[in-house]
C-alpha positions, 0 to 999 in steps of 0.5 A: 782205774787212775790206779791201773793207769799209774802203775802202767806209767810206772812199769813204762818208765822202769819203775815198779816193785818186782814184776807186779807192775810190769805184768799190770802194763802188759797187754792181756795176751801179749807174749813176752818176749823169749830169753836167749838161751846160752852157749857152752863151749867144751874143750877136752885137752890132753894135758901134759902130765907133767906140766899139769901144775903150770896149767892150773896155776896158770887157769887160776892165776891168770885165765880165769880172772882174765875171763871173768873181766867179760862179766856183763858183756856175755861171760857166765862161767867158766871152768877147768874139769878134771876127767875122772873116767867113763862110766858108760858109752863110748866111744872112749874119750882120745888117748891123753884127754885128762881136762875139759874146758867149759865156758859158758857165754851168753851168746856165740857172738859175744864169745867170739868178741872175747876169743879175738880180745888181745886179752884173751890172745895173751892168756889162751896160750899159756893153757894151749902151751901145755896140751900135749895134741892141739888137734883137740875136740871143741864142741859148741853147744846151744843151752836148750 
C-alpha cells in the first residue's frame, strides 16, 4: 500500500517512468482528458509558371524556416504540394491551380497568432507575389 501512495506522489509531482505511474495515481474511472485535434489549412494557388522557381526558393529559403520558428507554439507541419492531376471526381480544380498550401497547427487560435506575426507579414507576400489570382480557395479544416 505505502508503494501505491509513493507512486501517486511521484505522477502528482511530475515524476514517474512513462505512463505506469501516471495511470497508478488515476482515480479508477476517471476520464482522461481529451487531446485537441489539429487544424489544417489548404491554399490551392496558381502559381505563375514562369516564377515558379522564385516561389519555391523563396518557400524553402525564407517561409518555411520562418514558419518553423512557431514550433512549440502551435506550428506542426507545413508543406508546398505540387498538383500533379485529378483522378477522379470533380468539380476540377480552377484554371491556373498547379500548388496547394497546407499548414498544420495545433489550433486556429494560434495559427491566427502566426498569421497577424510581423514575421509572417514579411515572408507571406513574397509567395502571394507570384500567384497569378489572389482570389484563391483557402479551406479550414478540423483534424477529426
Amino acid at each position: 500500500m505505502q508503494r501505491r501512495n509513493l507512486l501517486k506522489l511521484l505522477a502528482l509531482a511530475g515524476i514517474g517512468a512513462g505512463t505506469g505511474a501516471a495511470t497508478a495515481a488515476m482515480p479508477q474511472g476517471a476520464a482522461k482528458p481529451a487531446a485537441r485535434k489539429p487544424i489544417v489549412l489548404y491554399c490551392d494557388l496558381a502559381i505563375d509558371p514562369a516564377r515558379e522557381a522564385e516561389m519555391l526558393d523563396h518557400f524553402h529559403r525564407r517561409f518555411r524556416p520562418a514558419a518553423e520558428s512557431y514550433r512549440g507554439r502551435g506550428f506542426l507541419d507545413l508543406k508546398m504540394l505540387k498538383l500533379r492531376n485529378v483522378i477522379q471526381g470533380g468539380p476540377a480544380l480552377a484554371p491556373g491551380i498547379n500548388y496547394r498550401f497546407q499548414l498544420t497547427y495545433e489550433s486556429e487560435e494560434q495559427r491566427q497568432v502566426w498569421a497577424g506575426s510581423d514575421l509572417h507579414q514579411q515572408v507571406w507576400p513574397l509567395i502571394e507575389n507570384t500567384v497569378l489570382n489572389r482570389d484563391y480557395l483557402v479551406l479550414l479544416t478540423d483534424a477529426v
